[in-house]
C-alpha positions in Angstrom: 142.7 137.0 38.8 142.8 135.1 42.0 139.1 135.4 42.6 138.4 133.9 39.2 141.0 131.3 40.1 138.5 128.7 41.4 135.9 129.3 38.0 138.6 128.4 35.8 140.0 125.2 37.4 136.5 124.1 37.3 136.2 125.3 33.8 139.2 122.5 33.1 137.9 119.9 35.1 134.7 119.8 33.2 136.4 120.1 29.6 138.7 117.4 30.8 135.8 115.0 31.8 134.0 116.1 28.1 136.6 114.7 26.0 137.5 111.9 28.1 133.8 111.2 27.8 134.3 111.2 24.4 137.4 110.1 23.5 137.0 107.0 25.1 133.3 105.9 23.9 133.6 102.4 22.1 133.1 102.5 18.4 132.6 99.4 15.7 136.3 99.2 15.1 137.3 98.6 18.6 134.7 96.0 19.0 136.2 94.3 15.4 139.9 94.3 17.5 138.6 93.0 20.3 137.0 90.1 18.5 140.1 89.3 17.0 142.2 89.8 20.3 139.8 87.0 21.6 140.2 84.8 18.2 142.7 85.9 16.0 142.5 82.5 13.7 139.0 83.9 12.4 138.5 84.8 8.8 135.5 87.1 9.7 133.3 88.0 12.6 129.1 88.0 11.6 127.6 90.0 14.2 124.7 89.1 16.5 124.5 92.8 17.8 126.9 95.3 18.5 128.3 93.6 21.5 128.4 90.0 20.2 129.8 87.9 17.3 130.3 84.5 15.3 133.7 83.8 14.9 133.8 82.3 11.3 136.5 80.2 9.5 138.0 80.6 6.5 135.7 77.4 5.4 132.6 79.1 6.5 132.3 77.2 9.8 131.4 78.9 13.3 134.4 78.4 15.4 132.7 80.4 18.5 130.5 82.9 19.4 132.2 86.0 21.0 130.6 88.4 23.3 132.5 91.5 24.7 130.9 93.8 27.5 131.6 96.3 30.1 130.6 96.9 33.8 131.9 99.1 36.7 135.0 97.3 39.0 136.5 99.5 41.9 138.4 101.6 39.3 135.8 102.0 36.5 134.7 99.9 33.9 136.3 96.8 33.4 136.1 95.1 29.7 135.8 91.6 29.4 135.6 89.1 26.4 133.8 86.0 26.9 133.9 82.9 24.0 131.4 80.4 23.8 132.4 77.1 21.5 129.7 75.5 19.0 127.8 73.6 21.9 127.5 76.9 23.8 130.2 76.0 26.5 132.1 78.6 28.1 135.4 78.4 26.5 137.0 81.4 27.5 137.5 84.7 29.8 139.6 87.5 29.0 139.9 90.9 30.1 140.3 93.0 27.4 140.8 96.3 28.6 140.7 97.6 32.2 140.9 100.7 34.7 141.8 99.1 37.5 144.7 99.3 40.2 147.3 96.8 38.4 147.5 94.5 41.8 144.3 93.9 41.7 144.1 92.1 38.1 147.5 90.4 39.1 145.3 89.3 42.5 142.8 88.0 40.3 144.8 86.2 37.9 147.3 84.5 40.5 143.5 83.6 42.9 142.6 81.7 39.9 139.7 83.5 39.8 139.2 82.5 35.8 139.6 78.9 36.2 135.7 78.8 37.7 133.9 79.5 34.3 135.9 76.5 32.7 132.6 74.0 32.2 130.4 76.4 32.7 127.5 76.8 29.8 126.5 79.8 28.2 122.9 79.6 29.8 123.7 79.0 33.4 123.5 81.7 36.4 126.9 83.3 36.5 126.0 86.0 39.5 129.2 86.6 41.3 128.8 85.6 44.9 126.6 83.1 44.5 127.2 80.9 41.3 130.8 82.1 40.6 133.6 83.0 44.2 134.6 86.7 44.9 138.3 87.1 45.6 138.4 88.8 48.8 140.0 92.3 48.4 138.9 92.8 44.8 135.0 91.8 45.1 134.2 94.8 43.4 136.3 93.7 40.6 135.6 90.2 40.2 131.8 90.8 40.8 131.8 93.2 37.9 133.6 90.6 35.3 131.1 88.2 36.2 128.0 90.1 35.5 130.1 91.0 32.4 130.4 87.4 31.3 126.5 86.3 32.3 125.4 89.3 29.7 127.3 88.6 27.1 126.8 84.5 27.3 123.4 84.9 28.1 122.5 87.2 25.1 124.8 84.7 22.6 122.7 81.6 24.0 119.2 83.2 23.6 119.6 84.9 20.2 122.0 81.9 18.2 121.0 78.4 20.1 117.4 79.0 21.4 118.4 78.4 25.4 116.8 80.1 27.8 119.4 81.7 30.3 119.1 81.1 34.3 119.3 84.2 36.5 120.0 84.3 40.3 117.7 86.2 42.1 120.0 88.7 44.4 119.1 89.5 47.6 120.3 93.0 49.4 123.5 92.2 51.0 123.4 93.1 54.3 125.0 91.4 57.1 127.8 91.7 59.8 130.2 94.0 57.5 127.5 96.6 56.2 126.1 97.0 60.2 129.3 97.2 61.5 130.0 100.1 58.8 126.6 101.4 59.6 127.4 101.8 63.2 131.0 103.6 62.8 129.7 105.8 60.7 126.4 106.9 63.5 129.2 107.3 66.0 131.1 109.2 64.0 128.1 111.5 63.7 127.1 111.3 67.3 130.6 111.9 68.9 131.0 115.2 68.0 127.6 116.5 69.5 128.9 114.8 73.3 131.9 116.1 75.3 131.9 112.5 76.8 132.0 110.7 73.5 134.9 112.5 72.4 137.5 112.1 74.7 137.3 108.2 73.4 138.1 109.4 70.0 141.5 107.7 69.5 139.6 105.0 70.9 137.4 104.8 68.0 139.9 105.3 65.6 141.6 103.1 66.8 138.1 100.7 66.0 137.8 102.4 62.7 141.9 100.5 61.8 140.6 97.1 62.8 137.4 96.9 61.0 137.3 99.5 58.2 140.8 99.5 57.7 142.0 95.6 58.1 139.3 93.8 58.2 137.4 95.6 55.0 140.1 97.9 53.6 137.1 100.1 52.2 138.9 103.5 53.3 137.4 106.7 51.4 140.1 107.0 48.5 139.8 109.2 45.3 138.7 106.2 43.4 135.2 106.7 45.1 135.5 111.0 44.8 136.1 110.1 40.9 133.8 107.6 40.9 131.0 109.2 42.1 131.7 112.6 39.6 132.1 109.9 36.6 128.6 108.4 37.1 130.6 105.2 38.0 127.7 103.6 40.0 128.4 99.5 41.6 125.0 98.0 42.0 124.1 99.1 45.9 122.3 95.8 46.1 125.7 94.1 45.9 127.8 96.9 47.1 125.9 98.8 49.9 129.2 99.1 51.5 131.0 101.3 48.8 127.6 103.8 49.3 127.5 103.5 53.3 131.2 104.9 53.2 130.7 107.3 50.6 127.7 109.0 51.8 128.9 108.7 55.4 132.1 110.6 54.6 130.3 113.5 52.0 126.7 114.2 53.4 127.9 114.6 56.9 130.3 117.4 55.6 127.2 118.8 53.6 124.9 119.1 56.3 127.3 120.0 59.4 129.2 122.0 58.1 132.4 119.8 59.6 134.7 117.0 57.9 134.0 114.4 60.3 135.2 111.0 58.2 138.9 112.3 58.8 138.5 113.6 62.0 137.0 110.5 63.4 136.6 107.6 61.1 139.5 107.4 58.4 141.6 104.1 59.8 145.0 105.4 58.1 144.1 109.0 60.4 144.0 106.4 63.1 147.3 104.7 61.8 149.0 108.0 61.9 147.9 109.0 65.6 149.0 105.6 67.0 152.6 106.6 65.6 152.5 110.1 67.2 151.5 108.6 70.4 154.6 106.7 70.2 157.4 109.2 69.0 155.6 111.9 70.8 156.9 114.2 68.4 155.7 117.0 66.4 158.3 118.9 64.3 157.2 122.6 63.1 156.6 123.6 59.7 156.7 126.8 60.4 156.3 128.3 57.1 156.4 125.3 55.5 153.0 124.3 56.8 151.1 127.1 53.9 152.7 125.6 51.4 151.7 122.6 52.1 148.2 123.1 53.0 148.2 124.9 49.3 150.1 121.9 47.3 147.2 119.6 49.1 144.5 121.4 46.6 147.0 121.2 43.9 147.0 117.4 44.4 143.3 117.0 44.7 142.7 119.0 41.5 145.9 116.9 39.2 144.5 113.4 40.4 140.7 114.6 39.3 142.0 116.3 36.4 143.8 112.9 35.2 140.7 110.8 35.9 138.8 112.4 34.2 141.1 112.9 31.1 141.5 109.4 30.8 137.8 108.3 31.9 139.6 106.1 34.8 138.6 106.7 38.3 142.1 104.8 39.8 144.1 107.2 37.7 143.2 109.0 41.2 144.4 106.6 43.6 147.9 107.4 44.6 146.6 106.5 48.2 149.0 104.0 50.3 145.4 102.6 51.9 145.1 99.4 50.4 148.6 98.8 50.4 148.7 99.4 54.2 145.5 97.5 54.6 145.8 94.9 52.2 148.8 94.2 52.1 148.7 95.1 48.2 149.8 97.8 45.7 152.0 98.8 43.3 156.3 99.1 44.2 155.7 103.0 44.3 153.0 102.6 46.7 155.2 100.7 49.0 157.7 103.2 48.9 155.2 106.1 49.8 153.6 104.0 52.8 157.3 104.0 53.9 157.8 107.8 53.5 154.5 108.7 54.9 154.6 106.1 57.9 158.6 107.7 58.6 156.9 111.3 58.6 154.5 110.8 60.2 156.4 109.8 63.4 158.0 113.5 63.3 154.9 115.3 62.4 151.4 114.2 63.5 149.1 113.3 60.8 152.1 114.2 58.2 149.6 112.7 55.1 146.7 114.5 56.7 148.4 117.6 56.9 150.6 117.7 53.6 149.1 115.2 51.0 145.7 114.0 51.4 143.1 114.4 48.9 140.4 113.5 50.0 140.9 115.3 53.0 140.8 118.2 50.9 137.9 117.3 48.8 136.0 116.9 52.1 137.1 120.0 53.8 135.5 121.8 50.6 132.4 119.7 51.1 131.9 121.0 54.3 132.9 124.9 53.4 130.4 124.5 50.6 127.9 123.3 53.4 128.4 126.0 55.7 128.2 129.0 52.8 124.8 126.8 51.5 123.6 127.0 55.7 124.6 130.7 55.7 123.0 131.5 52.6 119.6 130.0 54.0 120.0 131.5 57.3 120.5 135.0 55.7 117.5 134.6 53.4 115.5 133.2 57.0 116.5 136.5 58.6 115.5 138.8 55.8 112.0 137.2 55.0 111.4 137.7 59.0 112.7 140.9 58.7 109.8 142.0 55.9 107.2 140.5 58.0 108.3 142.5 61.1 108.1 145.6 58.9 104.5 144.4 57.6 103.3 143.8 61.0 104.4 147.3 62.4 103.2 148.9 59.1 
């Protein structure tokens, strides 16, 4: 039984992620409620297409046009209803339904992030970053509503009042914050192969806190893991930062064989070994320790499990990084940063150790790359073995 064990958890995960697929796909009845969660006072909604509508009065008038449509935040896809008046005038923004991270929409709302699109008209550029602000620690969120707002105003104008929309033409974003990621994530791949590099280790963890950490709060956190499994892509012209991470955490592990992100770049490892260095202290588990190790996988399979039942990505992220970072999260959150940050003064690396994740879906990333290296250096061995036996033939 235990050797099928691993078949048939993987077996659940994939008919979890098929009826969450499913289950939550958008049909014509959920766009009719969302039309009238945007305008209730409307006798009747005349479609344009299946993602945009007239509002119509009970005298036959067009009160607005309505436009609902859906792009990728940091937790998965983020719903948003936009209304254009007669004149084609923004006239409101709503999000409508969301899979985000709670504090981050509260973030957003008290930022006054929606206040910028009052004036606006339905044809001009609406690219977040340039035409309309980011709120800084939810740019992947606010970006997303406002490409969500330029499609649906932009298809109402074009098809119902003849205007041709303006685009902005995006650059790649790369600058200070994607080179300095860049650059810890080379180290982290160079330190490793040189005995001299890695006794500055807590040294560069200790860089990792400052710029990944505080600076960025873009830690590795099971909203990406999800993410990534949920074909939950950002645009990587916009968000080359969320892919830098991502890929320097998981193809490292692939190809070495060795879960380097944790070991040397995760800022809340780096958190956990400045408060060892201070206490010193390192309590033993003892038996304990198994357990633990084995309720880590337990974990990593129950937060992917969820996300993908529910088609949400930050149903997986439990993590107490952006509340240590960012000074942001939800009252439960606070109180595990507490626990964890208390713990981890008795045992070193306590969330490393006991509760992690994405430590664990790394460490199985890197097994997987060691069998798929020892599978190719057996096969190496036995094709040179035939063409010894060839030769000597």
């Amino acid at each position: 039984m235990k050797r099928f064990l691993p078949f048939i958890l993987i077996a659940a995960l994939a008919a979890a992620y098929l009826y969450g697929h499913f289950a939550n796909q958008m049909d014509a009845a959920l766009v009719q409620d969302y039309y009238r969660q945007l305008m209730p006072e409307a006798a009747s909604y005349e479609a344009i297409n299946d993602r945009t509508a007239k509002a119509v009065g009970s005298d036959g008038a067009v009160l607005a046009y309505l436009g609902v449509s859906s792009n990728v935040g940091y937790g998965g896809p983020i719903m948003v209803g936009t209304i254009l008046n007669q004149e084609g005038s923004l006239q409101g923004v709503e999000i409508l339904e969301h899979k985000e991270t709670p504090a981050y929409i509260n973030k957003i709302t008290k930022a006054g992030y929606f206040r910028q699109y009052e004036g606006k008209k339905g044809n001009d550029a609406l690219t977040g970053g340039y035409d309309i602000e980011l709120i800084s620690g939810a740019t992947l969120s606010t970006r997303a509503i406002a490409k969500s707002v330029q499609e649906a105003a932009h298809t109402i104008v074009k098809a119902e009042l003849n205007q041709t929309p303006q685009d902005a033409k995006i650059p790649w974003q790369v600058g200070i914050k994607e080179i300095a990621v860049t650059a810890l994530v080379v180290l982290s791949i160079l330190m490793p192969r040189f005995p001299k590099l890695r006794k500055y280790r807590l040294l560069f963890l200790g860089l990792s806190v400052v710029v990944l950490g505080f600076w960025l709060n873009r830690s590795l956190s099971m909203g990406h893991i999800s993410a990534l499994f949920m074909g939950y892509f950002p645009s990587p012209r916009e968000n080359l930062i969320w892919y830098l991470i991502l890929a320097g955490a998981l193809l490292p592990a692939l190809f070495s064989g060795k879960n380097l992100y944790c070991t040397y770049v995760c800022p809340f490892c780096g958190v956990q070994e400045g408060t060892h260095l201070l206490s010193r202290m390192n309590l033993p588990l003892g038996k304990y320790g198994r357990w633990l190790r084995a309720g880590k996988e337990i974990i990593l399979f129950l937060t992917l499990l969820l996300a993908f039942l529910f088609a949400n990505p930050s149903f997986s992220s439990f993590e107490p990084f952006g509340t240590m970072f960012g000074w942001n999260g939800t009252s439960y959150q606070w109180y595990l940063l507490f626990i964890i940050l208390v713990t981890s003064f008795l045992y070193r690396r306590f969330w490393c150790v006991a509760l992690c994740p994405v430590g664990t879906f790394l460490d199985k990333a890197a097994q997987l790359g060691r069998k798929i290296k020892e599978v190719i250096g057996a096969a190496g061995r036995k094709k040179a073995g035939k063409v010894e036996l060839k030769g000597e033939g």
